[in-house]
C-alpha positions in Angstrom: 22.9 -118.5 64.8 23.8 -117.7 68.3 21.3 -119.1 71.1 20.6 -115.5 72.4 20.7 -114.3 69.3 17.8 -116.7 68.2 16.0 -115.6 71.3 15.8 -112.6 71.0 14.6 -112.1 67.4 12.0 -114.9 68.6 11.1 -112.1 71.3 10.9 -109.2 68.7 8.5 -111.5 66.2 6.1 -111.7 68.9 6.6 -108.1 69.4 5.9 -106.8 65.6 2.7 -109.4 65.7 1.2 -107.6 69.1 2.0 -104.7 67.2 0.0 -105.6 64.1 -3.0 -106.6 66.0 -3.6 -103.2 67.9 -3.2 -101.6 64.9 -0.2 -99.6 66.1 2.9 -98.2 64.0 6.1 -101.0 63.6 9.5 -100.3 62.9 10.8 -102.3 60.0 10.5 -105.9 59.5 13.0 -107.9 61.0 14.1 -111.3 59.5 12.4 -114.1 62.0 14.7 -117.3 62.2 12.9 -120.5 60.6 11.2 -123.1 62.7 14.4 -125.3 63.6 13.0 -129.0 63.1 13.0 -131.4 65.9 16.0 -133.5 66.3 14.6 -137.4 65.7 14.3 -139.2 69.0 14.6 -142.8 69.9 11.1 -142.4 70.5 10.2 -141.2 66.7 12.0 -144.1 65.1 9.7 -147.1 64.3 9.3 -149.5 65.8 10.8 -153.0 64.8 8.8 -155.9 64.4 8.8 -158.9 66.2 10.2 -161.5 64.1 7.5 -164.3 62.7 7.9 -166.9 60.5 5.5 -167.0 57.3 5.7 -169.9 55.0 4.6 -169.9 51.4 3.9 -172.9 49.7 5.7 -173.3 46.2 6.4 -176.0 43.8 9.9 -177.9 43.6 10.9 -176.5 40.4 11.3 -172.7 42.4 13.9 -174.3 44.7 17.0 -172.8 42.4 19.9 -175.8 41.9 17.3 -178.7 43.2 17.9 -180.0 40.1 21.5 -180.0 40.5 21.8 -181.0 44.5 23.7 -184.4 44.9 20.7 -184.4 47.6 21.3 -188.2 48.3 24.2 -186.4 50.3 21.6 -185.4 52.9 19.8 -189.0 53.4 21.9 -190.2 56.2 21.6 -187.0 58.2 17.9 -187.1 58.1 18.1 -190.5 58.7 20.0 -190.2 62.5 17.4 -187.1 63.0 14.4 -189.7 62.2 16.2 -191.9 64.7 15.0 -189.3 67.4 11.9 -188.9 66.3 11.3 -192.6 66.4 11.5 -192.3 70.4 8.7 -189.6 70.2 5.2 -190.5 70.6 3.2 -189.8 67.7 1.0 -187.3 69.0 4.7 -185.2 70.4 5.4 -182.0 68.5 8.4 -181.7 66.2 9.7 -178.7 67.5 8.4 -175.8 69.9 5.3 -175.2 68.1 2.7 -176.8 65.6 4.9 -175.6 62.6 7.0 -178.9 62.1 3.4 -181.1 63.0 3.8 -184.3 65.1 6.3 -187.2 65.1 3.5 -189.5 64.4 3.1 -187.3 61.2 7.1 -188.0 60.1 6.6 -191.6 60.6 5.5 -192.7 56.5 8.6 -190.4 55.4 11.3 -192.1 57.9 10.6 -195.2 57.1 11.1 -194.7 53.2 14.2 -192.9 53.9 15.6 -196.5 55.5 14.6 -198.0 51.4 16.3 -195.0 49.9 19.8 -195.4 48.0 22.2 -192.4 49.3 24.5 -192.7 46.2 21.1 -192.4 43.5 20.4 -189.0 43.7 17.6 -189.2 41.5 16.0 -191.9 43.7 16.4 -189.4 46.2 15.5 -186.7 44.6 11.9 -188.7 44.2 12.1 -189.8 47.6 11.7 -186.0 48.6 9.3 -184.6 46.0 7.1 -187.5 47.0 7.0 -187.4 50.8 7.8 -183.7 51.3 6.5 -180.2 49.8 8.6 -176.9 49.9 7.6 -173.6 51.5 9.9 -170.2 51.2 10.6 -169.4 54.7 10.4 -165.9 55.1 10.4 -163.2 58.1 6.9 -161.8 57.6 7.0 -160.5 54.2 11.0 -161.0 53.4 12.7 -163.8 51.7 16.1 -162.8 53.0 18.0 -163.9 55.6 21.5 -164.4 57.0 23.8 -167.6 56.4 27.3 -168.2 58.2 28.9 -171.3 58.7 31.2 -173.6 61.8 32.9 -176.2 61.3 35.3 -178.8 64.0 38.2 -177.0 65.6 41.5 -178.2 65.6 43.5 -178.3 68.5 46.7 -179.6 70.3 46.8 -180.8 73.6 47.9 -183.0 76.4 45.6 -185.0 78.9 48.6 -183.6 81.8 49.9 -180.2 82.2 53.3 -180.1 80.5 55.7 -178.3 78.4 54.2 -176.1 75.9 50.7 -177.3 77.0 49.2 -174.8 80.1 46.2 -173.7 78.9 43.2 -175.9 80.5 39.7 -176.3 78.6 37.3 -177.6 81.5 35.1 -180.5 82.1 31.4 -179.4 83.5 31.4 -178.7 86.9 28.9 -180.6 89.2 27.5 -177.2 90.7 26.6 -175.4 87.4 22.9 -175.3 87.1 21.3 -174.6 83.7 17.8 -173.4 83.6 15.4 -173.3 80.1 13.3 -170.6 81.4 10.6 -171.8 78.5 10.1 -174.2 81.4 8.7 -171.5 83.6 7.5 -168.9 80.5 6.5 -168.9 77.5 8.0 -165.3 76.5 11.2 -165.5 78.5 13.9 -162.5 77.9 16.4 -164.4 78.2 16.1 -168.5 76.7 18.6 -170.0 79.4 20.1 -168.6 82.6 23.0 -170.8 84.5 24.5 -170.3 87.8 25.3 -171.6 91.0 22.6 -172.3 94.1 23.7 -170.7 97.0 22.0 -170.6 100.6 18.8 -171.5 98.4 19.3 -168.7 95.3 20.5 -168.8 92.0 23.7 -167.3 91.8 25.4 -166.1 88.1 28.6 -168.5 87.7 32.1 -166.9 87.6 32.8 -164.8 83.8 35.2 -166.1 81.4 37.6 -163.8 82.9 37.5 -165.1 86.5 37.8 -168.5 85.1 40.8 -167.8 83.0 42.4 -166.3 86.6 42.0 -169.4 88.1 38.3 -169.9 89.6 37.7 -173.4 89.0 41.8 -173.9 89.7 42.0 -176.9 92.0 38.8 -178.4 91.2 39.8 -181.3 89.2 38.0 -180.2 86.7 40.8 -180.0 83.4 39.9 -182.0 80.6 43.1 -181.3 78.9 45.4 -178.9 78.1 46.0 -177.4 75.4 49.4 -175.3 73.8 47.0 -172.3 72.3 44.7 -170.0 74.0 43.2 -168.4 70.8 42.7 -172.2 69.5 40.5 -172.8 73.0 38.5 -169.6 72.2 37.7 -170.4 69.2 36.8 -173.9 70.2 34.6 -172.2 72.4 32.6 -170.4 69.9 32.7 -173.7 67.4 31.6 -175.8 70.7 33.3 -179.0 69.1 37.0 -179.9 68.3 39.2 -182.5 67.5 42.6 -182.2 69.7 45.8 -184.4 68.7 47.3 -185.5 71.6 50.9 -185.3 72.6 50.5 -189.1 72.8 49.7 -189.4 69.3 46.2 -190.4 69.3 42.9 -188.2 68.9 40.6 -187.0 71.5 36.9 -184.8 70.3 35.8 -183.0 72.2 32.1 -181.2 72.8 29.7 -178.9 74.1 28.9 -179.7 78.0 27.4 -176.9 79.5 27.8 -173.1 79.2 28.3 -170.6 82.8 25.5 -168.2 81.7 27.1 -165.1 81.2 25.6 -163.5 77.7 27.4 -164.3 74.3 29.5 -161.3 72.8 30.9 -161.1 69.3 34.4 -159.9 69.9 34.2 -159.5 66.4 31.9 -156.4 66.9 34.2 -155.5 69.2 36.8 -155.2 66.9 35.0 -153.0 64.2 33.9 -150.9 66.9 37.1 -150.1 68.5 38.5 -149.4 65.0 41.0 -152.6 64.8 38.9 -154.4 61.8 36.8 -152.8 59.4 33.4 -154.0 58.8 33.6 -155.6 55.7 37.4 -156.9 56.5 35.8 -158.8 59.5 35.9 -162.8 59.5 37.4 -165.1 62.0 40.5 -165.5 60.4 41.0 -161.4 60.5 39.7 -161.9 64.3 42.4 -165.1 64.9 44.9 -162.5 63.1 44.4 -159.5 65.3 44.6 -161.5 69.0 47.8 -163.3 67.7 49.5 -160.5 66.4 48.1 -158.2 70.0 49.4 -160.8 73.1 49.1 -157.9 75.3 45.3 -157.1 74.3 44.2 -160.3 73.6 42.9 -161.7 77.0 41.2 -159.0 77.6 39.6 -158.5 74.1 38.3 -162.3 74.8 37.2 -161.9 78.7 34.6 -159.0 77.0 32.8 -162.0 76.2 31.7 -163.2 79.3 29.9 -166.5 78.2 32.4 -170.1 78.4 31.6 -172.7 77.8 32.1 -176.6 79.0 33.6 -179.4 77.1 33.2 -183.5 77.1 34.6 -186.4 75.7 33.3 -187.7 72.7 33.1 -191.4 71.8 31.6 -191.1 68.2 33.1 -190.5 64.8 31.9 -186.1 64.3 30.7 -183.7 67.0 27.0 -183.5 67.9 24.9 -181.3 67.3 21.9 -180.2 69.9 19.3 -182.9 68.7 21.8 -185.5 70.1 23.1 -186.6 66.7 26.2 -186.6 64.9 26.5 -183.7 62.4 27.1 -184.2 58.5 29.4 -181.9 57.1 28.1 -179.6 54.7 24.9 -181.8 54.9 23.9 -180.4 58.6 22.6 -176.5 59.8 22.0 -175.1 63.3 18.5 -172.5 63.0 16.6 -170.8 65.6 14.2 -173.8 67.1 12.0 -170.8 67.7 11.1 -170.9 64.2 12.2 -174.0 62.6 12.3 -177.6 64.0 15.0 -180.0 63.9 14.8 -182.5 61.4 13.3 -180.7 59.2 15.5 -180.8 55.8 16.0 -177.0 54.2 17.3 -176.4 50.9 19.6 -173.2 50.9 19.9 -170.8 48.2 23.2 -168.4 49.0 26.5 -167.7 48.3 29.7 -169.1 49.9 33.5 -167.7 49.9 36.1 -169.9 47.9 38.9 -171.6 49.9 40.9 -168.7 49.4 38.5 -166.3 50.2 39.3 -164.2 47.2 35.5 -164.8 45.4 32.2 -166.4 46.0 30.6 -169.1 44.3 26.9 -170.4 44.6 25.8 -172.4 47.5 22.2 -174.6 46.5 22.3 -177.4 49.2 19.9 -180.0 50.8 20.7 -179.8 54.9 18.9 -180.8 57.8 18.5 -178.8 60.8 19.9 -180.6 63.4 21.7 -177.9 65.7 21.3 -174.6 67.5 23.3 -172.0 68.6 23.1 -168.9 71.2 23.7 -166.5 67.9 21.6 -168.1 65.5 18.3 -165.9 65.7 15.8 -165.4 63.7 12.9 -166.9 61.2 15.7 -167.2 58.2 18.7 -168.1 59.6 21.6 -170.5 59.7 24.7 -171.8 60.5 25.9 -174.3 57.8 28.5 -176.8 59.5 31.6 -177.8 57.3 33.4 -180.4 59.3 37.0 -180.5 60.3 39.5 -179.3 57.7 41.8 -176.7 56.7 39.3 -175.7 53.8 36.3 -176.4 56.1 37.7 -173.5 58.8 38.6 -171.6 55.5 35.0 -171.3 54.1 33.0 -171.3 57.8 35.4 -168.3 58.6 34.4 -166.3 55.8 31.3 -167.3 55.9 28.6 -163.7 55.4 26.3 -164.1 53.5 22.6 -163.5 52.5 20.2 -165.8 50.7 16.8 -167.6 51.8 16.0 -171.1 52.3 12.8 -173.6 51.4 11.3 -175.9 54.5 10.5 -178.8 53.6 7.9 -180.6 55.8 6.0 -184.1 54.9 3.1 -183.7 52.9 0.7 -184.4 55.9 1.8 -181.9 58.0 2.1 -179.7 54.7 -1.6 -180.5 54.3 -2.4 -178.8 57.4 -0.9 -175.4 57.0 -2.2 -175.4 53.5 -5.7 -176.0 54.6 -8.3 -173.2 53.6 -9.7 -171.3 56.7 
């Protein structure tokens, strides 16, 4: 119905009802429009809550595929995480809050991981049940969270610019400042900020976009060059890689240092803009779009802002944030909000085969040893797969949901299981 229309008839409702009540002769009833409902606001919808982490203690026989787990596989990655907590003091948390109890706490179980044969997976499968009890993780009352996976990018490059090779991946500069604002708050909006000090104030550091038009040109600051700019984005995002030089020999690289800006999932970006569809999306249909789209591609990639800084690595795998090498397939970044590093989680999800064209089950002993600006959230993680053709195949793919099972030593156990 017309707006005036509506109006009106509104006006002559109000009439007929004056009418009634002095009792005075009314024409014939006139249809009166329905109440139209209230449009739902922002304001109407609920709102969400903030997430917690709840942990429900359960018995080793509810961990689906424990049974199955090769988890000897996951002995020496706890064992280079126990090699931090060795340099804690005893009374030092394991992790941001008292979920993950105190170092001194870890000590009994880090020492009998040293006695522990990787290859008996039955003597390891002891080693756990007796040192360790499960809890279901869960996001107040739900199980279910959100699993993807990264893995070691694989790059070629040159230590000089050359040839084919004119795209530079940069070395940390000296003037980037990186601020953990839990340093200053302990309910930050933001977790980090970076930047530049200037005449005494913090100043937000150049975008991806400047850089890639030559901000830090002239600096000195190329680590090498490389003959691919999607490869260096996605480098970026994986924050490790292993580059074959034009020399012959091998160079790994990893995270330094990141300019501040805020992450953005050009992937989102895609589906919104229509190029990808939803459930199409994985990085090999992102890799796809930017190589097949020159023209679009650098700016698709400047819309997120955030780059990030790269090192030489000496070791034999990329490292994760606890300062330790990461196993493949035996090694997770989580939200250190929620879970502490070291801890060993047994995820229960569902991966993509190698050629992405099924699923198969996912049961899996890791150990958190990582973090990530995107992984967020009580049930959460990012499963790393190592450096491989297959190892980009699966990570790529990687969507899925499932839940995982903390496992913390018993005497820290003891104390979240204590009765009030």
């Amino acid at each position: 119905m017309h707006t005036n229309l509506v109006v009106l008839s509104l006006a002559v409702c109000a009439h007929l009802a004056a009418c009634g009540a002095k009792q005075t002769p009314c024409p014939a009833p006139i249809q009166c429009p329905a109440a139209v409902p209230k449009a739902p606001t922002e304001a109407d919808a609920p709102v969400p809550l903030e997430p917690k982490l709840h942990l429900e203690l359960v018995d080793f026989a509810a961990l689906p595929g424990w049974q199955q787990d090769s988890v000897g596989a996951a002995l020496p990655a706890l064992r280079k995480s126990c090699s931090r907590l060795a340099k804690k003091a005893d009374a030092k948390l394991v992790g941001r809050d008292a979920i993950g109890g105190t170092a001194g706490q870890w000590r009994d179980a880090c020492e009998a991981a040293k006695k522990i044969d990787e290859k008996d997976h039955e003597a390891a499968r002891d080693y756990f049940e007796t040192h360790f009890r499960p809890f279901l993780a869960k996001n107040h009352d739900d199980p279910e969270g959100r699993f993807t996976g990264y893995y070691e990018a694989s790059l070629h490059g040159s230590r000089k610019r050359q040839g084919k090779y004119q795209t530079p991946l940069y070395k940390r500069p000296a003037d980037l400042v990186m601020v953990n604002m839990r340093n200053f708050t302990s309910k930050p909006s933001r977790r980090r900020i970076a930047g530049r000090v200037v005449n005494g104030l913090l100043r937000p550091y150049e975008t991806r976009k400047q850089i890639r038009q030559g901000a830090l040109k002239g600096k000195n600051l190329e680590l090498l060059w490389i003959d691919d700019k999607v490869d260096g984005f996605f480098t970026q995002i994986q924050g490790s890689g292993l580059v074959k030089l034009n020399d012959g020999t091998e160079m790994r690289i990893g995270y330094a240092g990141q300019n501040g800006h805020s992450y953005t999932a050009i992937g989102r970006e895609l589906v919104r803009d229509g190029h990808i569809t939803r459930e199409a999306m994985s990085m090999q249909a992102i890799r796809t779009w930017l190589t097949d789209n020159p023209q679009k591609a650098d700016e698709m990639m400047d819309r997120n802002e955030a780059y990030v800084f790269f090192a030489e690595l000496s070791g034999s795998g990329p490292v994760g944030s606890q300062n330790v090498e990461l196993t493949p397939e035996r090694s997770a970044a989580i939200d250190r909000n929620f879970i502490p590093q070291s801890a060993p989680l047994f995820i229960d999800t569902t991966i993509p085969t190698e050629d992405g064209t099924g699923e198969t089950t996912f049961q899996q002993l890791v150990i958190a040893q990582d973090s990530g600006g995107a992984i967020r959230g009580p049930v959460r993680a990012d499963i790393f797969w190592g450096a491989s053709d297959r190892a980009a195949a699966i990570a790529g793919r990687l969507k899925s949901r499932g839940r995982y099972y903390l496992l913390l030593p018993v005497e820290v156990a003891a104390a979240h299981t204590k009765s009030p």
